[in-house]
C-alpha positions as CSV (number, residue, x, y, z in Angstrom):
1,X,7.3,-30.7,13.3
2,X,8.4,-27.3,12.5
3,X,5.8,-24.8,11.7
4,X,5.3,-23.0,8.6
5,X,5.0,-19.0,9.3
6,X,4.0,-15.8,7.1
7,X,5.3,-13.2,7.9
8,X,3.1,-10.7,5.6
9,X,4.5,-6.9,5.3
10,X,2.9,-3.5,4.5
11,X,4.9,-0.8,3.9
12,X,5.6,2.5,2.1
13,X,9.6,3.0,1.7
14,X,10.4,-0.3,3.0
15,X,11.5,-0.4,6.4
16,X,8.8,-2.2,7.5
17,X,10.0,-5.3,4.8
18,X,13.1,-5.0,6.6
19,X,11.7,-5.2,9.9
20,X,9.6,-9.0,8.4
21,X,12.7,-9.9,7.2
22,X,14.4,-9.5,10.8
23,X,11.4,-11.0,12.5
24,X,11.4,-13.9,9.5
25,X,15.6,-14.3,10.2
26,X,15.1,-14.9,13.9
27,X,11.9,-17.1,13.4
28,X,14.0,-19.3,11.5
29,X,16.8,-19.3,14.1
30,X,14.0,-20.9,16.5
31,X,13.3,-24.0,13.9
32,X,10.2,-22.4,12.1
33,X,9.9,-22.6,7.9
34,X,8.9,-18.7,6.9
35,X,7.6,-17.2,4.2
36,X,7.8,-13.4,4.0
37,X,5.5,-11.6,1.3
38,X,4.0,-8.1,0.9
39,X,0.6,-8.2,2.1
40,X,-0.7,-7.1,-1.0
41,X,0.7,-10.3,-2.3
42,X,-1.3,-13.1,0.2
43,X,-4.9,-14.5,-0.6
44,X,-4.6,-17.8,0.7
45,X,-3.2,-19.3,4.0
46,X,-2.8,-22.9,2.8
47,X,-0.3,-24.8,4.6
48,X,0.7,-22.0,7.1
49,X,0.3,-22.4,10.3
50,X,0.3,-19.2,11.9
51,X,0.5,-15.7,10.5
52,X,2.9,-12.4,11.6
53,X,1.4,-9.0,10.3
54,X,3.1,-5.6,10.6
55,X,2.7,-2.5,8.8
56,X,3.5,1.2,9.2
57,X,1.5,3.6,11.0
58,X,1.6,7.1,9.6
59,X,-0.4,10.0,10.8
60,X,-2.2,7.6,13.2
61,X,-3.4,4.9,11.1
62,X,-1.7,1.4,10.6
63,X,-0.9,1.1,6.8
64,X,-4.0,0.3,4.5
65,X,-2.4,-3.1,2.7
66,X,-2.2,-4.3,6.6
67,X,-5.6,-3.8,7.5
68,X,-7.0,-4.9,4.0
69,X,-5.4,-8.4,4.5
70,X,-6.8,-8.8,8.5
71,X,-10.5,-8.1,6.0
72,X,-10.0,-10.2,3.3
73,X,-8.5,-13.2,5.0
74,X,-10.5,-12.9,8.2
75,X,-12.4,-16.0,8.1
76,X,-9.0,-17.9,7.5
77,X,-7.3,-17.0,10.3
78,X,-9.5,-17.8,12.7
79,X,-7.9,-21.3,14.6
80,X,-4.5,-19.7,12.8
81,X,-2.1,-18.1,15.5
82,X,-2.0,-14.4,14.8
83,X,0.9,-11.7,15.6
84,X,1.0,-8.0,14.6
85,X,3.3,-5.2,15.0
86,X,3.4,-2.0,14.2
87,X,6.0,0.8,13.2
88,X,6.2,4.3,13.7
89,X,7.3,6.8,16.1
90,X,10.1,8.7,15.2
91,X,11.7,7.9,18.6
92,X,11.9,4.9,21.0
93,X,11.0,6.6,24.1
94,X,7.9,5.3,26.0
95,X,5.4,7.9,25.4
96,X,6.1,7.4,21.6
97,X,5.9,3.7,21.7
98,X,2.3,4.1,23.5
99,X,1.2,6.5,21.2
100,X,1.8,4.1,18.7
101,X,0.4,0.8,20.8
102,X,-2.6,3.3,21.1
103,X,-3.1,4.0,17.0
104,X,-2.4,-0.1,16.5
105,X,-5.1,-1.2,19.1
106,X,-7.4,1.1,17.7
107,X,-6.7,-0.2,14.1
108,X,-7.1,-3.5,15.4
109,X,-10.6,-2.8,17.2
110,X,-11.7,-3.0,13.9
111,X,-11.0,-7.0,13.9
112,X,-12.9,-8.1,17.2
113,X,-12.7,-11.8,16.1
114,X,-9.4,-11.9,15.9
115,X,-6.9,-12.3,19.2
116,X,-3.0,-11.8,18.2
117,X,-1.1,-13.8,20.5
118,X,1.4,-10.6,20.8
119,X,1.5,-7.4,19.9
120,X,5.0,-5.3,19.0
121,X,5.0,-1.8,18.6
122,X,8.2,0.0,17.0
123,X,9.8,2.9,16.7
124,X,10.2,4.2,12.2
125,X,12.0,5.6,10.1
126,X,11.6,8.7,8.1
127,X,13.7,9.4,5.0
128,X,12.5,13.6,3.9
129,X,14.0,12.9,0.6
130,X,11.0,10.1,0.0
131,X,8.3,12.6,1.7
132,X,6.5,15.6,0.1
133,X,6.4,19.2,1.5
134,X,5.6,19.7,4.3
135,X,7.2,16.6,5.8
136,X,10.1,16.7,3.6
137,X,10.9,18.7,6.3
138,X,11.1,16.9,9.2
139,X,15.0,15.8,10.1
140,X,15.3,12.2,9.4
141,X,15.7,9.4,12.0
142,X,15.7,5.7,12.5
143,X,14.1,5.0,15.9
144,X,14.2,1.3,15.7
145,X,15.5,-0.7,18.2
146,X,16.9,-4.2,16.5
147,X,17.5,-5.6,20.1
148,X,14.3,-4.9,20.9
149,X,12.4,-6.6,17.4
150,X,14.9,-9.1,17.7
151,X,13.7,-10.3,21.0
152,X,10.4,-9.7,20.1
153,X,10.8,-12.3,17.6
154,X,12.3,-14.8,19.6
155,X,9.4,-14.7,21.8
156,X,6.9,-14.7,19.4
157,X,7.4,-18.8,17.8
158,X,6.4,-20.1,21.4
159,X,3.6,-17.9,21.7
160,X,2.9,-18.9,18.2
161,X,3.2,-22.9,19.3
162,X,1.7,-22.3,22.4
163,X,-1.6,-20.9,20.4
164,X,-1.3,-23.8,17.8
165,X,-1.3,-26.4,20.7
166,X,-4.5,-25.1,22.5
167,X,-5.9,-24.4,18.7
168,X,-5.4,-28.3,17.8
C-alpha cells in the first residue's frame, strides 16, 4: 500500500515551496502519493498518513504559517509520522547549518508532544530586490544544497514507514 504524504510549506518568496516540491518529487520516486499545499492551506489530515513540514527561518524564528499548523492540527498528528525541515542560512557551511538546527529545535520545543521522525536543516536563499532597507542590502545567494535535500528526501519515506509500522 503506498502511503499518502503532505508535504505542507511555509514560506515568504517561495523557495521554500520549491524546496516541498523537491522533497514531494523524490517522495514520489520512492512509491508514496503526495500532496503538497501551503500550510496556510491544511486543516484536516484525512486520509494522510504522515505529514512533512518545512518553513523558513528568518531572523531566528521558523516561519509563523509553520508553527501555526504544528498548533492547530496538533492533536491530529499525534499516531501520524511527522518530518520537518527548515531553511535559512545564507551558506551551507556547518556552523550555519547548526545555527539553523539550533533556531528549528528551539521552535520545535514549543511542540513537546510531537516527535519528527527526521529533522533537515537547509541552507536559503535571499533575493535583496524582494527585501526592505536595510536587508535589501545584503548580496544575494542561494545556499541550498539540492544533493543534500534530495537525499534527505529519499531517506525520509522509510523513516516515515518505519514510524507508521510501529504506529499501527
Amino acid at each position: 500500500m503506498h502511503p499518502n504524504i503532505l508535504v505542507a510549506y511555509a514560506t515568504k518568496h517561495g523557495s521554500t515551496k520549491e524546496v516541498a516540491e523537491v522533497v514531494a518529487q523524490v517522495l514520489r520516486q520512492h512509491g508514496a502519493s503526495v500532496i503538497v499545499r501551503p500550510a496556510t492551506e491544511v486543516d484536516e489530515l484525512d486520509g494522510v498518513d504522515a505529514v512533512v513540514v518545512g518553513g523558513a527561518l528568518y531572523t531566528g524564528r521558523w516561519h509563523r504559517d509553520a508553527r501555526d499548523l504544528l498548533s492547530r492540527l496538533r492533536r491530529r498528528l499525534d499516531g501520524r509520522p511527522l518530518a520537518v525541515f527548515g531553511m535559512g542560512p545564507r551558506t551551507s557551511s556547518l556552523a550555519d547549518l547548526a545555527e539553523a538546527r539550533t533556531q528549528l529545535d528551539h521552535a520545535l520545543a514549543r511542540y513537546p508532544d510531537l516527535h519528527p521522525v527526521a529533522v533537515g536543516v537547509f541552507g536559503g536563499v535571499i533575493d535583496p530586490t524582494h527585501l526592505r532597507f536595510p536587508f535589501s542590502r545584503m548580496a544575494a545567494c542561494d545556499a541550498r544544497d539540492w544533493q543534500q535535500i534530495r537525499r534527505w528526501a529519499a531517506e525520509l519515506e522509510p523513516a516515515l514507514a518505519a514510524a507508521r509500522a510501529v504506529a499501527s
